[in-house]
C-alpha positions in Angstrom: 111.6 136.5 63.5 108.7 134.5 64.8 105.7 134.3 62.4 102.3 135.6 63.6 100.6 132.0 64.1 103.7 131.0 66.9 103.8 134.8 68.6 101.8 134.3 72.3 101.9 137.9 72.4 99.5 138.1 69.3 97.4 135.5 70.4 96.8 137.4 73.6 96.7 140.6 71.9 94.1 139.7 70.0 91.7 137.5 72.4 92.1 140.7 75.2 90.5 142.9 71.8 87.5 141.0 70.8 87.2 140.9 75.1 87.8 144.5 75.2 85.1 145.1 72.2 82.5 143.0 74.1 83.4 144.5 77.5 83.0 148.2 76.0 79.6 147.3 74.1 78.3 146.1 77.9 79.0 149.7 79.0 75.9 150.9 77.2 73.8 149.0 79.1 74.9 150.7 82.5 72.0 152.5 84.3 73.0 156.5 84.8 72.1 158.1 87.6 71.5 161.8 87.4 73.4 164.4 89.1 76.8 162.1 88.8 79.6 163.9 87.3 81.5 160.9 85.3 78.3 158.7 85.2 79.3 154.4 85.7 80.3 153.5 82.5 83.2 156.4 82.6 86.1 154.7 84.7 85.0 151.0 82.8 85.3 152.8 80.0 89.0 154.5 80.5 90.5 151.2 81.6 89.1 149.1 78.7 90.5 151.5 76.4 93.6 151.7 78.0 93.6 147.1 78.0 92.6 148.1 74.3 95.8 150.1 73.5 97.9 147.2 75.1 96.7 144.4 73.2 96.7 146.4 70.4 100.5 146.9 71.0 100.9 143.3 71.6 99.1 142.7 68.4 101.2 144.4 66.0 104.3 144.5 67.7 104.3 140.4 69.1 107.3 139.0 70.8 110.3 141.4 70.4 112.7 138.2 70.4 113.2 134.4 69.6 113.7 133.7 72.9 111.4 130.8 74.6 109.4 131.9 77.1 109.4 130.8 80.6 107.0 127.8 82.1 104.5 128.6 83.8 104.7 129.5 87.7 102.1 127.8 90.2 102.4 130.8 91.9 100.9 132.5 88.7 98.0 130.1 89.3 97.3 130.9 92.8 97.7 134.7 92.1 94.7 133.9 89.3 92.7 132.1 91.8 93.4 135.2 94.3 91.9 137.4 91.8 88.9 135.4 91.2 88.6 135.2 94.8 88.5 138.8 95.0 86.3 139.8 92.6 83.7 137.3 93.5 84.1 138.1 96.9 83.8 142.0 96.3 80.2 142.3 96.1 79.8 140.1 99.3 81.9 141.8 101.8 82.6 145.4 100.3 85.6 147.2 98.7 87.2 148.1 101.7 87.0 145.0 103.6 87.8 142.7 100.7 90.5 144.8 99.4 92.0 145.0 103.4 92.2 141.5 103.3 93.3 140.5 99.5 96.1 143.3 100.5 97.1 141.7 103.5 97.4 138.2 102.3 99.2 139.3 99.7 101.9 141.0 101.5 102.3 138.0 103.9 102.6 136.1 100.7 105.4 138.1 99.4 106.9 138.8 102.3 110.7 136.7 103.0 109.6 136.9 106.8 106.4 135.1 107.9 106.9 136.0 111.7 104.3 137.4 113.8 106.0 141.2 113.3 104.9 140.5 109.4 101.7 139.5 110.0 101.0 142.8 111.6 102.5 144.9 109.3 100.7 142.9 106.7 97.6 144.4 108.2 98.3 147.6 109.1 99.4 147.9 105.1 96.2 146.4 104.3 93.9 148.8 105.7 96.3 151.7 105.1 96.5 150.8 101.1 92.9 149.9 100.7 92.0 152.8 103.0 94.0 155.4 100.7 92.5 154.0 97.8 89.0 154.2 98.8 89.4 157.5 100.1 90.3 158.3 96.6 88.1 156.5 94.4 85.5 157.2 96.9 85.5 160.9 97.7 87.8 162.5 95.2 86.9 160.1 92.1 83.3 159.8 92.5 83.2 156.4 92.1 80.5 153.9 93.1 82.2 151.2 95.0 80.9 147.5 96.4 79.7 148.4 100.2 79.0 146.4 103.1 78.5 147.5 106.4 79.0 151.6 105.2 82.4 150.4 103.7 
């Protein structure tokens, strides 16, 4: 068995934690608004303590194997950089219209085809996704979501 100081798994385990902890303390400095059923700090706070219970997994349990893991993809690093696109980008153009768009890229991306055919059903599943999901976070959830243009 590995020990703890050459297990990735622990290493991440523990770095997503003391992220989690500082994450979950930022939560009490949300502003509530009255008359909101699960206030803003609710659904950050679900997800972080779901992230929590991962890395705490990761933590004790670690890499189940000696096996070496694999290199590192560039594909990994442009779907990083997508991310960071997206989240900067969110509060600029709206949930619904970033989302559409980080949706559609990404299906053209992982899509074997890159004919014209693909491109449009790219886009159709781009709105259709983020158009489901908005329609449930939105109106069923409750939750406040990044608008632009009443999106």
């Amino acid at each position: 068995m590995m020990s703890f100081t050459k297990s990735y798994d622990r290493w991440i385990g523990l770095t997503l934690l003391v992220l989690v902890a500082f994450l979950f303390a930022d939560t009490f400095n949300f502003k509530t608004r009255p008359y909101v059923p699960l206030n803003t700090a609710f659904w950050p706070r679900v997800v972080l303590a779901g992230i929590a219970l991962v890395a705490v997994y990761l933590t004790i349990r670690g890499r189940v194997s000696d096996e070496e893991p694999e290199r590192f993809s560039n594909k990994a690093a442009y779907a990083f950089l997508a991310a960071v696109f997206y989240v900067i980008a969110l509060p600029l153009g709206g949930f619904f219209a970033m989302s559409s768009f980080v949706g559609a890229v990404g299906y053209f991306w992982l899509a074997n085809d890159n004919s014209a055919r693909t491109v449009a059903i790219s886009i159709v599943y781009g709105i259709l996704v983020s158009g489901a999901v908005y329609l449930l976070f939105k109106h069923a959830l409750l939750v406040q979501l990044p608008m632009f243009g009443g999106f």
